[in-house]
N, C-alpha and C positions, 0 to 999 in steps of 0.2 A: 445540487452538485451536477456539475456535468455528466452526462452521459448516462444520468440514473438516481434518481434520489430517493427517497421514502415520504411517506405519506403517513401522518401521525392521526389518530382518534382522539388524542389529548385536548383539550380546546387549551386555545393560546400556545401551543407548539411552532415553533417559527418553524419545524417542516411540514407544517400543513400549511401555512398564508405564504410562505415564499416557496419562487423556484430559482435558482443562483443563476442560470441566465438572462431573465429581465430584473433579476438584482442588480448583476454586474453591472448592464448596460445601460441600465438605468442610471447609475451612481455615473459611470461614465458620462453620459451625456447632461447632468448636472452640475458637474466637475467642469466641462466646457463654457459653461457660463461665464461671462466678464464679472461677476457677480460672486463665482465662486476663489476668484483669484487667492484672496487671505486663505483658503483653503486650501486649495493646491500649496501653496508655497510649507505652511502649517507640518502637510502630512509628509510633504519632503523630506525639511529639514529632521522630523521625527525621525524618517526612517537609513537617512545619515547619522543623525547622533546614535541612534541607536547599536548600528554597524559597527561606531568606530569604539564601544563601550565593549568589556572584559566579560564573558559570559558567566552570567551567575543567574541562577535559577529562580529564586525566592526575587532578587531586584528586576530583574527581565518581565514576570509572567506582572508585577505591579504596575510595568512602568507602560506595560503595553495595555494592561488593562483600563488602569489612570486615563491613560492617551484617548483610547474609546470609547470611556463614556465623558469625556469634556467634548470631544470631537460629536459625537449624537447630540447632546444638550445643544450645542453649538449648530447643529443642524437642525435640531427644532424651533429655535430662537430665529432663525434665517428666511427671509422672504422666497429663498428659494422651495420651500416648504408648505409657506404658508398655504393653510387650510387642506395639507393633504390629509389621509387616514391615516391610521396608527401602522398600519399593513406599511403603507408607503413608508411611514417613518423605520420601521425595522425594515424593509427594504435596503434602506441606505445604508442604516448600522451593519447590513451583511456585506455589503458589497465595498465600505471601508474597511474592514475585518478583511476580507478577500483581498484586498489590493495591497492592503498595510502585511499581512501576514504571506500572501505567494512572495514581495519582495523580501523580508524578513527572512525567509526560510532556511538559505544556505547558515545563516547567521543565528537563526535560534531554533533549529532542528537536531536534539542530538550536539548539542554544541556543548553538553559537560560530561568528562570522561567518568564520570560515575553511572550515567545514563548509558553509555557505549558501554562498559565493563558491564553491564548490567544485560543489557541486548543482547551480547553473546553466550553469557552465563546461559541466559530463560531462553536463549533459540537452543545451544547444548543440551540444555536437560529435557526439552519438550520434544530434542529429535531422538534422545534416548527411550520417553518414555513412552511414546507414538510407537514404536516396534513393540508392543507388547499389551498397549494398556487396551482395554474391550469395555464395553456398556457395563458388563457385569461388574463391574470392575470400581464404579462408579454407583450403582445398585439403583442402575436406570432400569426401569420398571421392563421387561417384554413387551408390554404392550406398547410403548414408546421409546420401542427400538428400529431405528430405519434406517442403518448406514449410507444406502444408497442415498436416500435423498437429502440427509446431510451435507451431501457434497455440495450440492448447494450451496449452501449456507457459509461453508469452508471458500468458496471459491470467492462470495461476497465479501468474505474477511479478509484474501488475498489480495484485494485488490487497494487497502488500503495507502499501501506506497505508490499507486499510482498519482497520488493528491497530495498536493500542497497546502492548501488552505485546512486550517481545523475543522471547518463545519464539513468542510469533503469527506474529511477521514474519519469523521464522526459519523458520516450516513452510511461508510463502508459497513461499520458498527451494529447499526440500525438495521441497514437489510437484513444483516447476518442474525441478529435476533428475531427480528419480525420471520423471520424463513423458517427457523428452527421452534417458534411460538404456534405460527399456524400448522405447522407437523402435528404438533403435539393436540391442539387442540383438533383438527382433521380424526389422529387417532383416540383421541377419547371420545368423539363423536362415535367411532364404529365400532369401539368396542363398550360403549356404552358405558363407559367410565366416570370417575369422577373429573371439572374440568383441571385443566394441568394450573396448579400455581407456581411460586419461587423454587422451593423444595422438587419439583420437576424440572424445573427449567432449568436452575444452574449447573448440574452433575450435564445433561445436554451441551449445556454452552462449554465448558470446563473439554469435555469429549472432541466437539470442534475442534474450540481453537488449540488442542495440543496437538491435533492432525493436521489440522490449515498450515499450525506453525510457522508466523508471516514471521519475515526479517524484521528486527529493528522492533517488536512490538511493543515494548518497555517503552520507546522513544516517541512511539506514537500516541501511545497514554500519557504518557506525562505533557506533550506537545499539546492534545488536545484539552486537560485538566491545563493547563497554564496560560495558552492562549484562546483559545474558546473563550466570548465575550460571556460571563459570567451568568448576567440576565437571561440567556439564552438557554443554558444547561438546565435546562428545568422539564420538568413533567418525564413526559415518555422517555427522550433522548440522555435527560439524566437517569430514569430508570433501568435504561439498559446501560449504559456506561458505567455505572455504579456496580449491573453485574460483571462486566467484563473485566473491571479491576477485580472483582472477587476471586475472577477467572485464574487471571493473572497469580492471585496471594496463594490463592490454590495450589500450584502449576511450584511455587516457590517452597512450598513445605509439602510438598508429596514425600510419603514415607509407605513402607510399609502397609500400616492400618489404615492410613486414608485412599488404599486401595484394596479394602479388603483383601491382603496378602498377608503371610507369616513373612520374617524375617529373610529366611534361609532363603524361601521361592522369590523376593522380592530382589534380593541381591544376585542370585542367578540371572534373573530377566534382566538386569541390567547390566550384569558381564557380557551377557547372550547381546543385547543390544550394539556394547559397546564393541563387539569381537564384527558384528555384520556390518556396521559402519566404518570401522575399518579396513573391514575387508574389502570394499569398495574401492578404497584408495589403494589396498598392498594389491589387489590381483590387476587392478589397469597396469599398476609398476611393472609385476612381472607380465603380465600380457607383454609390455610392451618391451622389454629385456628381451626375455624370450624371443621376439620375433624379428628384434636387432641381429640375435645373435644366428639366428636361421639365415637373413636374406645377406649375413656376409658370411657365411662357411659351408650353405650348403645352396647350390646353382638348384636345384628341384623342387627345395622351400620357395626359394624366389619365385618360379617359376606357376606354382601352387597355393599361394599367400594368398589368402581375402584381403578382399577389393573392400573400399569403402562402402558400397553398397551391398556387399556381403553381411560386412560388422554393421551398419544399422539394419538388417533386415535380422541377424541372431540378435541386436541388444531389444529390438520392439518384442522380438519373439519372448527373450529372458524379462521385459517386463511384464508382458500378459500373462504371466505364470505366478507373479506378485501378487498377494493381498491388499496392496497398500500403492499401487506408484505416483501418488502425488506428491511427494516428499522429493521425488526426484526433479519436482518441476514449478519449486515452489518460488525459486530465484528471474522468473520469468512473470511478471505480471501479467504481460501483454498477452498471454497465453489464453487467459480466461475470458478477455475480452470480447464484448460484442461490439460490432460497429458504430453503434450508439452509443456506448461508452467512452469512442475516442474521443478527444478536443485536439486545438490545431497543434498547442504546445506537445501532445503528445508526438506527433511528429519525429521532432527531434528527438525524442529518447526509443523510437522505433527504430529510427536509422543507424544510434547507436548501435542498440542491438544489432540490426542489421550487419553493421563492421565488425560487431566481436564474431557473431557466427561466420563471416566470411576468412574472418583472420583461422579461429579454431580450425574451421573445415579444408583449409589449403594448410596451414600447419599439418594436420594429420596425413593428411596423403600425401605431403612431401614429407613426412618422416618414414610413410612406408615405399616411399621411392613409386609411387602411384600419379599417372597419368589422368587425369578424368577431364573429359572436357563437359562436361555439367559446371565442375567447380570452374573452368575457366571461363566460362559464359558467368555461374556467377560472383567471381570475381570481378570481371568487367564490368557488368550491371554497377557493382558497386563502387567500383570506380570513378563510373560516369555519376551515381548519384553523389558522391564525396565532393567531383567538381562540379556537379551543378550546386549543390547545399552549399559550397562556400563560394561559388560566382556569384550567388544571390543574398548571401546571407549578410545584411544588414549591418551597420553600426549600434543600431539600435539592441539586434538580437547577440552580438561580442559583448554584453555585460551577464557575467556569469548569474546573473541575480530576474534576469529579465527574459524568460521563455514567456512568463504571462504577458510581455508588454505585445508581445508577437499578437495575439488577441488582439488587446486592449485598440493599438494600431489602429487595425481596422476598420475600427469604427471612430477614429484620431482620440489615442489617449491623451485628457490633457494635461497629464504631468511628463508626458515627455517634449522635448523643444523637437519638432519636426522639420525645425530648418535648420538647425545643425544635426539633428539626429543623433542626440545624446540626452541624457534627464537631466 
């Protein structure tokens, strides 16, 4: 995975023998081969017919799967191959998966409304139960209790939507276990304990991901269970994915007892939940009523109003005072991010971001009739990057399906045509 992958102890783990950079580029520059022509042409027309077919879950995750392993056999069989290693030869099965599945994605990501009805159910009820639910709660031992460094591991699981490809978002998976695995075994080392198994592990992971609470997580599991190349899901990667559906089924039948709570205390905490979440949205409303109604009836409120830089310097203060505020920042990927994390494609959905917080942050202070020339500097900034991004921005990068060819490019992808600059 770009900008970060895991390292498996599993022998025959494809995340121990591959890394997705000299995967990619490898497959790419094979791909340019006069030699690989039937090929190229092969995974096109696939990922056409593909596009223009009706999304359905159970024919999609076959047809793609089908396609991947005729397409491998097909690359073993090929001179282009001969006498590499096994390593090499899954090499290229990744780096076809990568290419076949980043173009795919708008088209088989979240693409059946049962999947989406389902995403916002499990983000609903994990942002209810996150206000409330504790290690105890789960009958995580004290000794293998460590909020803090949890976070961690929460932050590796947010980072999920940043990636397109399945084996990407499966390593998001992976970190976030491997983090919360070496915790555990770190604290039975010092408290001289027994070492941590399943029966430890999972009430942990379950604790995460209802606090991580990524967007979309339903779609992301079932994305990587359907297209994730089959042969691959195996050993360690399937053992933690395997727990984090568990995770999931967990998170879907919380009651009660499965949080060691009585009835009564159980349905209170989640009135209590659903009253603070709320609340969130009714007092921005009346903040913001209220302070309509001051700066047109009274010249001294005007005169007196906080300034933009007032209201973020009380909301950082009202966060610090929070037990909890990653919830509030969980809609933000790029947040968590280290610099080595980024790839080029990320760009573009930085800039995005970019323009919504430019747009929010001049909306607000032009709703409270606020001057700032901070936000007009960066307004401008973003301006000028809006026109350069689109003075520059390609034929190539205008197909809503092709941030990865942006990469691929570089190094001359050979399924795009470079002299019309179209695939």
């Amino acid at each position: 995975m770009e900008g970060g992958g895991g390292s498996s102890g599993g022998g025959g783990d494809v995340f121990a023998s591959s890394t997705a950079p000299l995967t990619w580029h490898d497959f790419l520059e094979r791909m340019r081969h006069p030699s690989a022509a039937e090929f190229v042409k092969s995974i096109k027309s696939f990922i056409v017919s593909f596009s223009n077919k009706v999304p359905d879950a159970e024919k999609d995750s076959a047809a793609i799967q089908e396609f991947l392993a005729s397409m491998e056999a097909a690359f073993r069989a090929h001179s282009l191959w001969a006498g590499c290693s096994e390593e090499e030869l899954e090499s290229a099965g990744e780096g076809l998966e990568k290419y076949v599945m980043t173009k795919l994605f708008n088209r088989a990501f979240a693409s059946i409304p049962e999947d989406v009805k389902r995403d916002d159910e499990l983000y609903e009820k994990m942002a209810l139960v996150q206000q409330f639910i504790r290690p105890e709660n789960l009958d995580i031992k004290p000794t293998f209790r460590n909020e803090t460094s949890w976070l961690l591991a929460q932050k590796e699981l947010q980072k999920i939507n940043m990636y397109k490809a399945p084996r990407d978002k499966l390593v998001c998976i992976l970190n976030c276990c491997k983090v919360i695995n070496n915790l555990l075994i770190n604290a039975s080392i010092a408290s001289s304990d027994n070492p941590p198994g399943a029966d430890e592990f999972l009430p942990v992971l379950i604790y995460v991901t209802i606090k991580a609470n990524p967007p979309q997580l339903h779609s992301n599991l079932m994305y990587i269970q359907r297209y994730r190349r089959q042969s691959r899901l195996v050993s360690e990667s399937a053992y933690f994915f395997t727990h984090i559906l568990s995770a999931e089924s967990f998170v879907w039948n919380i009651d009660a007892n499965s949080l060691s709570l009585d009835e009564d205390e159980y349905q209170r905490c989640l009135d209590s939940a659903r009253a603070v979440l709320s609340g969130l949205t009714s007092d921005l409303v009346n903040d913001t009523a209220l302070n309509t109604t001051e700066m047109t009836t009274n010249k001294e409120a005007e005169q007196n109003k906080p300034t933009v830089s007032d209201l973020e310097k009380k909301g950082a203060a009202d966060l610090l005072k929070e037990g909890n505020i990653t919830k509030y920042f969980q809609e933000y990927p790029f947040l968590y991010a280290r610099a080595g994390d980024l790839t080029v494609p990320d760009v573009e959905s930085l800039l995005n971001c970019y323009k919504q917080l430019v747009v929010k942050y001049v909306s607000l202070s032009k709703a409270m009739h606020i001057t700032n020339p901070g936000v007009t500097l960066l307004l401008t900034q973003g301006e000028d990057l809006v026109r350069k991004e689109e003075g520059e921005r390609s034929s190539l990068v205008e197909d809503n399906m092709d941030k990865v060819s942006e990469v691929a490019s570089s190094s001359g992808d050979p399924f795009v045509d470079q002299r019309e600059g179209k695939d």
